[in-house]
N, C-alpha and C positions, 0 to 999 in steps of 0.2 A: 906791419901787417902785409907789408909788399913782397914779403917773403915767404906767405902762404899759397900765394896763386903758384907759381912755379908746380909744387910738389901735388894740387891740387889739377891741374891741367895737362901732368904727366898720367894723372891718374885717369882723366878722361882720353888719353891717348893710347893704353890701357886696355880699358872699357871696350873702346872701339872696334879691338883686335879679338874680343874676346870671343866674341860668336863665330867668327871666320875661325880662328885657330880650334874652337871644340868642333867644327865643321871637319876641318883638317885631321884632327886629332880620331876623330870615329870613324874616318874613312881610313887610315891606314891602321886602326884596328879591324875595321872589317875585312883588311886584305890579310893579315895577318892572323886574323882567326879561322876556325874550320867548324860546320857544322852549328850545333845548337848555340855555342859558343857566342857563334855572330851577330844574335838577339841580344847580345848584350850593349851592345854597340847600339842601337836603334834609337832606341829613347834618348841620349845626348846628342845623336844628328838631329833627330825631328823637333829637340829643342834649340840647337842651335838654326834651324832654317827657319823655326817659328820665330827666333827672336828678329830676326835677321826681313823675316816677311813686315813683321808691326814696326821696325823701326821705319821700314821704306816706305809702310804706309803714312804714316804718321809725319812721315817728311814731306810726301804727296797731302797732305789733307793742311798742313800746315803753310804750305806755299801756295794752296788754293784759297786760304782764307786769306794771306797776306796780297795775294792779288787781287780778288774779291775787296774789301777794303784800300788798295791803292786806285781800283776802278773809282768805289764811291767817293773817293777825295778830289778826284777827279776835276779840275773848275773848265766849266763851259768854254771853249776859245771866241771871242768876240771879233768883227769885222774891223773894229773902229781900231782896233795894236797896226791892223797893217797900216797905215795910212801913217 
């Protein structure tokens, strides 16, 4: 079974790249294209910056809850450790 993560974590390595490169990918068709053409191009950037917008969020909202949660675990410091 130890020989599935491998090809499984290439694949989220991947993933990660994949919004950055259709990013990449639409802007040198936009440079490349002329005119009405260049509408074409739009709808893969605006998808790629949207993905790219909810994952940041989502990374933001996720480390706010895991902070939130290590505050409430939080135990009181008592005077009587120093001594």
């Amino acid at each position: 079974m130890s020989g599935s993560k491998a090809p499984r974590s290439q694949l989220f390595g991947w993933l990660t790249l994949a919004a950055p490169l259709l990013i990449l990918l639409c802007l040198i068709a936009l440079t490349e294209r002329r005119g009405v053409d260049r509408l074409a191009a739009l709808p893969p950037l605006l998808i790629g910056i949207g993905l790219l917008v909810t994952n940041r969020w989502g990374q933001l909202r996720r480390r706010r809850r895991l902070l939130h949660s290590l505050r409430q675990e939080r135990l009181p410091i008592s005077n009587h450790s120093r001594s």
